[in-house]
C-alpha positions as CSV (number, residue, x, y, z in Angstrom):
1,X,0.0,0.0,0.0
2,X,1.4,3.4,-1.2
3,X,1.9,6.2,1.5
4,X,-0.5,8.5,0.1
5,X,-3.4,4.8,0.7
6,X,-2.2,4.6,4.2
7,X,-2.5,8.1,5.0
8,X,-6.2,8.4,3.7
9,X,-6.8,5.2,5.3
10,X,-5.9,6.3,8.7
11,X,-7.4,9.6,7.9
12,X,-10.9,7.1,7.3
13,X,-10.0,5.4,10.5
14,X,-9.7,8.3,12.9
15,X,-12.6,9.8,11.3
16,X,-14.4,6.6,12.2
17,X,-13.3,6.7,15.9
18,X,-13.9,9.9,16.6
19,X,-17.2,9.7,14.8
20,X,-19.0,6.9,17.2
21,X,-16.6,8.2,20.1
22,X,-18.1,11.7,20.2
23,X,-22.3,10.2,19.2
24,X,-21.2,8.5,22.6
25,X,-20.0,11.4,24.4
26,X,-23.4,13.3,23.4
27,X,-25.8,10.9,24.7
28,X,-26.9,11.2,28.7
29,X,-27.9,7.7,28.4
30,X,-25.7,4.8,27.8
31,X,-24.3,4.4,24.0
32,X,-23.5,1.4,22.2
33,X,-21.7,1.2,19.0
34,X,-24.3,0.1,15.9
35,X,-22.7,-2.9,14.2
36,X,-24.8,-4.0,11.4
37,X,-22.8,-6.9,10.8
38,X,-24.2,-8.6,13.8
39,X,-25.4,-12.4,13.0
40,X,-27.9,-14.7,14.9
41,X,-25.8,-17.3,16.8
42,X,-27.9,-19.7,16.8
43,X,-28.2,-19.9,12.9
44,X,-24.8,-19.8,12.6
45,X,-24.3,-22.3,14.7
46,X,-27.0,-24.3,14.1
47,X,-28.2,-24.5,17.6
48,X,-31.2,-25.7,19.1
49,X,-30.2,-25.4,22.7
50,X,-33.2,-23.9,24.2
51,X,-31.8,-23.4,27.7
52,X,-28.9,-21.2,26.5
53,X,-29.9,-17.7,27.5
54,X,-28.8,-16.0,24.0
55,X,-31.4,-18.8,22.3
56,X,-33.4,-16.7,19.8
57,X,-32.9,-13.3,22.2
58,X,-32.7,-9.9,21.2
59,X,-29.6,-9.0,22.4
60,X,-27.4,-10.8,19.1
61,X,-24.2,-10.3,21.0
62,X,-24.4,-13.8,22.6
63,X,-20.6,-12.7,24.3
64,X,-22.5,-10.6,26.6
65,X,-25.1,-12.6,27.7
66,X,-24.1,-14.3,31.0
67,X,-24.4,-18.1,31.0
68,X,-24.1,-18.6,27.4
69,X,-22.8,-22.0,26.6
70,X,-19.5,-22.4,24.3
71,X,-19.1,-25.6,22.8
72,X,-22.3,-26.9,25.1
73,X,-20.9,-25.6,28.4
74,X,-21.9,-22.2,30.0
75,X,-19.3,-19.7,30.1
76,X,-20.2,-17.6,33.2
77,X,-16.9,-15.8,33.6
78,X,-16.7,-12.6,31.2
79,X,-13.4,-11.9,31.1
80,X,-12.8,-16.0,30.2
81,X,-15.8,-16.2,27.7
82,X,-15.1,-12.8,25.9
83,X,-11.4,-14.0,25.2
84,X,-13.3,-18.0,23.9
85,X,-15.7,-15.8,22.2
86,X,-13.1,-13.8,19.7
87,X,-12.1,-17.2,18.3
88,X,-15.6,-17.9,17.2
89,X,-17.1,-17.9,13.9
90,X,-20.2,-15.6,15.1
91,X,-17.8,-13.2,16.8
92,X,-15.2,-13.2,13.9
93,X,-18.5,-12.5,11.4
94,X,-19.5,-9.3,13.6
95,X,-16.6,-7.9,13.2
96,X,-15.3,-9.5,9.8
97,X,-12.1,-8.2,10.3
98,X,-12.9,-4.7,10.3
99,X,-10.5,-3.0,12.5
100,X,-13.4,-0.5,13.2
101,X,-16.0,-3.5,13.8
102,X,-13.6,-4.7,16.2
103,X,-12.8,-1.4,18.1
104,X,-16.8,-0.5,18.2
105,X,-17.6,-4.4,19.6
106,X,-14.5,-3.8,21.9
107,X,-15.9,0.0,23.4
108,X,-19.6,-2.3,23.2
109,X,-18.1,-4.7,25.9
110,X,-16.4,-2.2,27.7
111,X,-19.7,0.4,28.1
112,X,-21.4,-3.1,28.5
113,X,-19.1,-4.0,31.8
114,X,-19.6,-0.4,32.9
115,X,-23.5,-0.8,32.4
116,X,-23.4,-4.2,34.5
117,X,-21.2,-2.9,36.9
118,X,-24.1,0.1,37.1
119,X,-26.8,-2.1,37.5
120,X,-25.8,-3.9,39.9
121,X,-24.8,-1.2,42.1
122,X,-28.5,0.3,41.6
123,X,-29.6,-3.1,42.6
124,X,-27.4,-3.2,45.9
125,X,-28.8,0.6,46.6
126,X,-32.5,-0.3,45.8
127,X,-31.6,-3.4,48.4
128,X,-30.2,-1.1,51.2
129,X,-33.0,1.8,50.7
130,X,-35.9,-1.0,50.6
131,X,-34.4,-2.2,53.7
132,X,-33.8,0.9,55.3
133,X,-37.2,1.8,54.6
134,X,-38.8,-1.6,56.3
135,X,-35.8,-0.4,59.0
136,X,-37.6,3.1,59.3
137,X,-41.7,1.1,59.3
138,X,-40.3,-1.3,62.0
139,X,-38.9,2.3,63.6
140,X,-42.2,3.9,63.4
141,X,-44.5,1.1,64.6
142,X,-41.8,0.3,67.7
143,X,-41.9,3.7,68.4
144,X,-45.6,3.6,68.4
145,X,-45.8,0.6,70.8
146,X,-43.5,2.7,73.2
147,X,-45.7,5.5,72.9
148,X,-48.9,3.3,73.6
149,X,-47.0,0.8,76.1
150,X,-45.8,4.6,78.0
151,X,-49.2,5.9,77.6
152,X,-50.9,2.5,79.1
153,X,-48.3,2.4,82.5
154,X,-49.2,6.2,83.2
155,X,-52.6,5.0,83.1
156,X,-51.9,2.1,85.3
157,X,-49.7,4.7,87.5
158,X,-52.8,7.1,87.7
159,X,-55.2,4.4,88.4
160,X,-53.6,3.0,91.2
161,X,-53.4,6.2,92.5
162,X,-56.9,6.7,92.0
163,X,-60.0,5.9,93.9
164,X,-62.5,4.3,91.9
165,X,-65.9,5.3,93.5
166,X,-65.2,9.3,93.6
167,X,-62.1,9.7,91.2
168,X,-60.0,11.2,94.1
169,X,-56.6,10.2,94.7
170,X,-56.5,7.0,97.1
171,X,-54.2,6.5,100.1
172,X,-51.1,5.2,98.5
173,X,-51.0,8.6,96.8
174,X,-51.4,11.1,99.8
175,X,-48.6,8.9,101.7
176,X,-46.4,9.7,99.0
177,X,-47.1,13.4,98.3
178,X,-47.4,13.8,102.1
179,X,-43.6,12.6,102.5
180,X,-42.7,15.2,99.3
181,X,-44.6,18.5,100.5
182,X,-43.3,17.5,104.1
183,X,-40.1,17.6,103.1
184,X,-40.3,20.9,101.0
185,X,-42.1,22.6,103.5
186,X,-38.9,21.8,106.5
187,X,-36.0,22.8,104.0
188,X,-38.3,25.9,102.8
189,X,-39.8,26.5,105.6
190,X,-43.3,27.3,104.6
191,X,-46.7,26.5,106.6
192,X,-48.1,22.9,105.6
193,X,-51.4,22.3,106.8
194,X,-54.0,18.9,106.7
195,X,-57.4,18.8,107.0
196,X,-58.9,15.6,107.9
197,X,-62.6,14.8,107.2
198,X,-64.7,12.6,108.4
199,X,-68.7,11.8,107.8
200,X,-70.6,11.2,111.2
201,X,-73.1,8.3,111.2
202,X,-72.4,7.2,107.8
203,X,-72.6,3.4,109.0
204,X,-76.0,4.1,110.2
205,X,-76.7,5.3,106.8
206,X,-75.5,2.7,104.7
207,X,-77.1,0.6,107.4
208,X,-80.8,2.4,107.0
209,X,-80.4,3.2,103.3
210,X,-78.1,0.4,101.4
211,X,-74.9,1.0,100.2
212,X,-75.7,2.8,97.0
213,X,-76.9,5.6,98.5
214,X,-73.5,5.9,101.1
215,X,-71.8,5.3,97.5
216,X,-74.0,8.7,96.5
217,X,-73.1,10.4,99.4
218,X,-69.6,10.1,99.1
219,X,-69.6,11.2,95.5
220,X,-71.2,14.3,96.1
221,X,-69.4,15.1,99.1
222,X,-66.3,14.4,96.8
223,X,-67.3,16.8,94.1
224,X,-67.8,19.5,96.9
225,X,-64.1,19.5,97.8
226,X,-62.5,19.2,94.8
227,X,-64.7,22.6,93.7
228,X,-64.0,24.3,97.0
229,X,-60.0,23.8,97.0
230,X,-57.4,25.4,95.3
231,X,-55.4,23.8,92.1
232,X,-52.5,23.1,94.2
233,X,-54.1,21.5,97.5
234,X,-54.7,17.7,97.4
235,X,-57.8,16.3,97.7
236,X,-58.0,12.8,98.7
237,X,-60.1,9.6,100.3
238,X,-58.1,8.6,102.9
239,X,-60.3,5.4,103.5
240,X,-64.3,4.7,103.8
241,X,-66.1,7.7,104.5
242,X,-62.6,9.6,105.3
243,X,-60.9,12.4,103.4
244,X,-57.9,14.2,103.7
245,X,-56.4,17.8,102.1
246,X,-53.2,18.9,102.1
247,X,-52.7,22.7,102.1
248,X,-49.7,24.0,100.8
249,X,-48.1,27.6,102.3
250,X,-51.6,27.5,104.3
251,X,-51.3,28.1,108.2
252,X,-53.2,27.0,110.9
253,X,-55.4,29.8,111.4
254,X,-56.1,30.1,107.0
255,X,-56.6,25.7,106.9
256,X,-59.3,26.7,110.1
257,X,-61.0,29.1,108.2
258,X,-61.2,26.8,104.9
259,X,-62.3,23.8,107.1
260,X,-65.2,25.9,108.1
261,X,-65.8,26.6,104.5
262,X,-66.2,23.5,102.9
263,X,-68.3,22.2,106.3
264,X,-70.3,24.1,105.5
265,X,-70.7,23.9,101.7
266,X,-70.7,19.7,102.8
267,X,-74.3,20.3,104.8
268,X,-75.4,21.3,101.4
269,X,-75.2,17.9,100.0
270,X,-78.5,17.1,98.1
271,X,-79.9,14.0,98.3
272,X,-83.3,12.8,96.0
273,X,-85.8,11.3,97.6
274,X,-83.9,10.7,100.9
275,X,-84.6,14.0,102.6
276,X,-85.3,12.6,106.0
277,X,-81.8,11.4,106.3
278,X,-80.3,15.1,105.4
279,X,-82.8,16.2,108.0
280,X,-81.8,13.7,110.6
281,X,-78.1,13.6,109.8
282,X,-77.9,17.5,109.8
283,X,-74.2,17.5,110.6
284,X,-73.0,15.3,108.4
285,X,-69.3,15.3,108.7
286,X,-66.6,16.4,111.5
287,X,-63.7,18.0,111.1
288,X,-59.9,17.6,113.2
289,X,-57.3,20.0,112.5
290,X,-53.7,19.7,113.2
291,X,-50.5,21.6,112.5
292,X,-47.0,21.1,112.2
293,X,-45.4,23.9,114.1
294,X,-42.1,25.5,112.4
295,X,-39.1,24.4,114.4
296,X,-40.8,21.4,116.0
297,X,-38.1,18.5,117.4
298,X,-39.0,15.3,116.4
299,X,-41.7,16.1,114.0
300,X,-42.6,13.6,111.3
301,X,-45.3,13.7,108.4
302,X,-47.7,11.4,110.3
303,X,-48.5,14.0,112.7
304,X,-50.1,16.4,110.2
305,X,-52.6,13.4,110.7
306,X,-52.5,13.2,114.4
C-alpha cells in the first residue's frame, strides 16, 4: 500500500473513531456502537439449545449474555468467555475483520461492563433503601408501641393512685405526696397544713339506706371538695367515709378558716328522695385540724394526721 493509501486510510480510520466516540459522548444515556454486521448465533451455529440464554434473544451479542454456553458448556466468567468468544465464527463474522468493527464491539463490551457494573450497584442501593425503609416502618411502629405501652403504665400509674368510686386520689397517693410536701415545707420552711374529714353516722346510713346511697353520698361530698380547694391542694379519700387535704403555704389559722368553709358547703349535700336522712343527719361530717409547728423537734409527716 502506497503512503498516500495509508495516510487516507488512517485519515478514514480516525474519522471513524472519533465519529461513534463523540455520538457517545453526546448521549446522557448509555451508547452502544451500531454494528450491522451482527449475525444470529444460533443460525450460525446451528443450535437448538433452548436453555442457552442467547437462544433466539434480542440481544445478538451472545458474548455478553451471562451463562451462554461455548461448545455446550456455560461460560459464566466474562473476562474468560469474551477472550473463547473472539475465536468464534459468530464473533469473527461481527466484526469481519474490520478493525473499526472490532474497536466499536470492543468499546460495546467495555460500556457493557460499565452498564453491569451500574446495574448492579442500583440493585445493591435499591436493596439497602428497601431495607432501610422496612428499618424506618419497624422504627415507626416500635416507636408507636413505646408511645402506647408509655401511655398505658401512666394509666396504670394514675389508676392506682386513683380511687375508683369518687375519682379522688387513694391512700397510697397522699402517703407519698405527704412525704414530698413534708419535706419541701422543713427545707423551705413554709406552713403545711392537713385537714382531715370525716362523715358522722355514715354506717347508720349505709345501714338504713343500702350501700348505693352511702356510695351517692360520698360522691357528692367528693365533688364538693374538689370545687372548693385550690389547684394546688390535694384532695384525697383517705379510706371509707374519710378524706384528707393537704394545704400547701396555708397556716393553721387560713386551713381553720377553709375547714369551716367547705363544712359548711358539705351540709349542702343534696340528696333525691332521701330528705329525712339530710334532716336527721344534719351535721354530716366532723372535722380535726392539726399543724405542724415550724421548728418542731421530732416532727414527722404522720402527725399532720395526728
Amino acid at each position: 500500500m502506497r503512503k498516500e493509501d495509508e495516510n487516507v486510510h488512517e485519515s478514514r480510520l480516525t474519522k471513524d473513531i472519533r465519529g461513534f466516540l463523540s455520538k457517545a459522548l453526546k448521549r446522557k444515556d448509555w451508547y452502544f456502537f451500531n454494528n450491522p454486521g451482527l449475525c444470529k448465533c444460533w443460525e450460525e451455529m446451528n443450535c437448538t439449545n433452548t436453555q442457552c440464554p442467547a437462544y433466539k434473544s434480542q440481544n445478538l451479542r451472545c458474548w455478553q449474555v451471562a451463562g451462554t454456553f461455548s461448545r455446550g458448556e456455560p461460560q459464566c466468567d466474562f473476562v474468560k468467555k469474551v477472550g473463547d468468544c473472539r475465536k468464534c465464527s459468530v464473533y469473527k463474522k461481527a466484526t469481519d475483520g474490520n478493525i473499526i468493527l472490532q474497536i466499536g464491539e470492543d468499546f460495546n463490551n467495555l460500556m457493557f461492563q460499565l452498564k453491569s457494573r451500574e446495574d448492579e450497584l442500583r440493585m445493591n442501593i435499591d436493596d439497602v433503601e428497601k431495607k432501610n425503609r422496612e428499618l424506618l416502618a419497624i422504627n415507626k411502629k416500635i416507636n408507636r408501641l413505646l408511645k402506647s405501652l408509655d401511655a398505658r403504665n401512666r394509666q396504670l400509674r394514675e389508676l392506682s393512685m386513683k380511687d375508683e368510686l369518687t375519682g379522688m386520689y387513694n391512700y397510697r397517693f397522699f402517703r407519698k405526696i405527704l412525704q414530698e410536701q413534708y419535706k419541701l415545707a422543713k427545707r423551705y420552711k413554709f406552713p403545711l397544713s392537713c385537714i382531715m374529714i370525716d362523715i358522722d353516722y355514715f354506717k347508720a346510713v349505709n345501714d338504713t339506706y343500702g350501700h348505693q346511697f352511702g356510695d351517692a353520698v360520698l360522691k357528692q361530698l367528693a365533688e364538693i371538695l374538689k370545687s372548693n380547694v385550690r389547684d394546688t391542694d390535694k384532695v384525697v379519700r383517705y379510706g371509707g367515709e374519710e378524706f384528707a387535704i393537704l394545704f400547701p403555704y396555708t397556716d393553721y389559722e387560713a386551713a381553720y378558716k377553709k375547714a369551716e368553709k367547705l363544712r359548711e358547703a358539705g351540709e349542702q349535700i343534696f340528696l333525691p328522695d332521701k330528705g329525712a336522712c339530710h334532716q336527721h343527719y344534719h351535721k354530716p361530717w366532723d372535722r380535726r385540724l392539726s399543724r405542724e409547728q415550724e421548728g418542731h423537734e421530732g416532727g414527722t409527716p404522720c402527725q399532720l394526721c395526728g
